[in-house]
Each structure stands twice: as C-alpha cells, then as structure tokens.
Backbone as CSV, one residue per row, in Angstrom:
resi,resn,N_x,N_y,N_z,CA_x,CA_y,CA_z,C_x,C_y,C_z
1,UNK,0.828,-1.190,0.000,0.000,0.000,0.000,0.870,1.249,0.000
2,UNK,0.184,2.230,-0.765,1.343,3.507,-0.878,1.237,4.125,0.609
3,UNK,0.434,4.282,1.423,0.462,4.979,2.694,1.207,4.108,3.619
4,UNK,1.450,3.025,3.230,2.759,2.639,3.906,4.351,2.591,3.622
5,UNK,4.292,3.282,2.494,5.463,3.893,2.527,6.269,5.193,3.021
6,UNK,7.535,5.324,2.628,8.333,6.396,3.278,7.380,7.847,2.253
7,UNK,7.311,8.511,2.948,6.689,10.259,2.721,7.419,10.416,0.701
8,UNK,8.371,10.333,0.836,8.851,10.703,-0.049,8.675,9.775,-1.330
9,UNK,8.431,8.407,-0.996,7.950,7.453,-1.974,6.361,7.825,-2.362
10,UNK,5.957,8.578,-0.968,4.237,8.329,-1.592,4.228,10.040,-2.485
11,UNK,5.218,11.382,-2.034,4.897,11.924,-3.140,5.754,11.705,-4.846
12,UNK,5.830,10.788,-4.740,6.668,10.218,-5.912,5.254,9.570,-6.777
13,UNK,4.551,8.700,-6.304,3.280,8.167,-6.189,2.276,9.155,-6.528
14,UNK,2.295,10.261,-5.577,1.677,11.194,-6.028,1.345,12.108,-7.273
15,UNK,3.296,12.582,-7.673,3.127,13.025,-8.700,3.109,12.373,-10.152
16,UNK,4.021,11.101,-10.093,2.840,10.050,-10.947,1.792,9.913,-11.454
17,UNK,1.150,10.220,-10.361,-0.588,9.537,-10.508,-0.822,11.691,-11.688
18,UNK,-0.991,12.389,-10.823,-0.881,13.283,-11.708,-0.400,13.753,-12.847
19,UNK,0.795,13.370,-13.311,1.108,13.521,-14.650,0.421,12.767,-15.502
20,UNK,-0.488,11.791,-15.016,-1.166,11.193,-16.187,-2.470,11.938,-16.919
21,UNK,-2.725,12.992,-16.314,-3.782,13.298,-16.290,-3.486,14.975,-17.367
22,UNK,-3.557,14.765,-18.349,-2.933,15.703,-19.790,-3.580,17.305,-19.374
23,UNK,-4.755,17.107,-19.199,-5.553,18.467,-19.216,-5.184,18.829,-17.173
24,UNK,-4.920,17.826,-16.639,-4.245,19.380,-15.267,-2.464,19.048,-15.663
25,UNK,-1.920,18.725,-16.048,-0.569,19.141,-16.916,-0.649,20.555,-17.682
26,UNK,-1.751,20.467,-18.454,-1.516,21.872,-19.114,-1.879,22.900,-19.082
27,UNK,-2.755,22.724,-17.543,-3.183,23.953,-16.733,-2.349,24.498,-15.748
28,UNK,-1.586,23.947,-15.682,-0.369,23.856,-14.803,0.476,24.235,-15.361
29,UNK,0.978,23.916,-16.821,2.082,24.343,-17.562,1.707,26.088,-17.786
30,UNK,0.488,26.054,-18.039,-0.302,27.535,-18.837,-0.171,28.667,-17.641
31,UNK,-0.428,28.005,-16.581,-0.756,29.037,-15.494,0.463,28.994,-14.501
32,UNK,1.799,28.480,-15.238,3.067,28.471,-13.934,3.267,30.073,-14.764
33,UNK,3.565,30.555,-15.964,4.318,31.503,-16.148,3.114,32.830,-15.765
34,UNK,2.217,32.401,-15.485,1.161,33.731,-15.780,2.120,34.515,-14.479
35,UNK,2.245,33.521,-12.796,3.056,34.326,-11.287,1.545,34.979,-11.094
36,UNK,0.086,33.780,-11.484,-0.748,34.893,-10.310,-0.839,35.200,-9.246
37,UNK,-1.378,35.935,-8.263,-1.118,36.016,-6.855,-2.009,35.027,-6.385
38,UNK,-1.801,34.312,-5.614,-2.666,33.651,-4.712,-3.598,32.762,-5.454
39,UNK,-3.081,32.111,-6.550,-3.494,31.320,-6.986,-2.973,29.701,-6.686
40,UNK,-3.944,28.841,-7.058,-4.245,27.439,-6.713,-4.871,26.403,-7.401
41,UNK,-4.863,25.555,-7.432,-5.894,24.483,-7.793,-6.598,24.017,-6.992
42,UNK,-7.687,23.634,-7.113,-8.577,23.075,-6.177,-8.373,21.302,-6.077
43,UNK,-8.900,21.260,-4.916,-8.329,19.561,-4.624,-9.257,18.441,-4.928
44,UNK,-10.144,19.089,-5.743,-11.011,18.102,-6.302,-10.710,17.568,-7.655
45,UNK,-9.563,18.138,-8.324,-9.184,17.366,-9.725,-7.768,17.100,-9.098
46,UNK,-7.262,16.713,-7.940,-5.836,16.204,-7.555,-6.502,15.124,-7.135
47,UNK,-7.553,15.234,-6.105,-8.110,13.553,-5.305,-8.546,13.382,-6.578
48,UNK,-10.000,13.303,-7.233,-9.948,12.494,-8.789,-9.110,12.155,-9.698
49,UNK,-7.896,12.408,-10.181,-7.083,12.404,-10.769,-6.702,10.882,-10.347
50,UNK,-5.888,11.271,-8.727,-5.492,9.775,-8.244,-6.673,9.131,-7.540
51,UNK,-8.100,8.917,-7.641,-8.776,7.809,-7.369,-8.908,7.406,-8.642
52,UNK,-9.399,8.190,-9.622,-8.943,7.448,-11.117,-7.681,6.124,-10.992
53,UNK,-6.707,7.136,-10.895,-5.534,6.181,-11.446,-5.272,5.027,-10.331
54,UNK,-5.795,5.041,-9.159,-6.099,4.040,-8.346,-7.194,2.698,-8.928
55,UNK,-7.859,3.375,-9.401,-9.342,2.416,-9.921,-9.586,1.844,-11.321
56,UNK,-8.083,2.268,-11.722,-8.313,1.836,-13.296,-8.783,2.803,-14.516
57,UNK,-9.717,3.687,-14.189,-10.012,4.776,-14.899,-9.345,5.612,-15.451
58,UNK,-9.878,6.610,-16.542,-8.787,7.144,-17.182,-8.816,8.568,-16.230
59,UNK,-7.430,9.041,-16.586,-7.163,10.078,-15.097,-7.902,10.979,-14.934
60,UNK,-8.504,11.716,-15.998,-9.418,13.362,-16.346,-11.248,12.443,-16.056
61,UNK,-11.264,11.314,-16.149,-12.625,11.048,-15.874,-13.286,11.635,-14.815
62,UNK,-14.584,12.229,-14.901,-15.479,12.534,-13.981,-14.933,13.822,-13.102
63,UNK,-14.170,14.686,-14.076,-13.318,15.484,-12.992,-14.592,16.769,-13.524
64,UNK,-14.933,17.553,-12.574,-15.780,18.909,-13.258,-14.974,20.313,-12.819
65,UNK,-14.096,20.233,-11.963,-14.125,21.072,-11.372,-12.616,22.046,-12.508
C-alpha cells in the first residue's frame, strides 16, 4: 500500500498519478508563467485524478471542477 510507505515514496506516487492526467498538466504548464497572486488548484481534480488512477479509470474522468 502507498500509505505505507516512506513520505517521499508516496509523493513520488503522487506526482505520478498526476502527470497522467494531460488536461491538469496543461493547466499547470499555462498558469506556472502567468506568477498569479494567490493562486491554486482546487483539490477536487488532484483527489480524482489519483482515485482514477487508483481504480483503473482514465485520469481526467469525472473530474468537473
């Protein structure tokens, strides 16, 4: 299980599971150079992303947010 690994293995795991996922890659790529202030992503297409890629699904499935 990944939560039983060392911290640093599970964000390895983490960012894994996210790079699969093309469309928050290139919201991410689009919006690193903008330097908005106080900007973020919301954690509802990071947890979907990796329950997707936990469940077999493809990574952007069922994401709305």
């Amino acid at each position: 299980m990944i939560s039983q690994l060392p911290i640093d293995e599970q964000l390895d795991a983490f960012q894994e599971a996210l790079s699969r996922n093309e469309v928050l890659v290139g919201v991410l790529t689009r919006a690193a150079p903008l330097e908005l202030p106080g900007w973020y992503l919301t954690a509802g297409c990071l947890f979907q992303t990796v329950w997707n890629t936990v469940t077999g699904r493809a990574p952007d499935d069922g994401i709305k947010d």
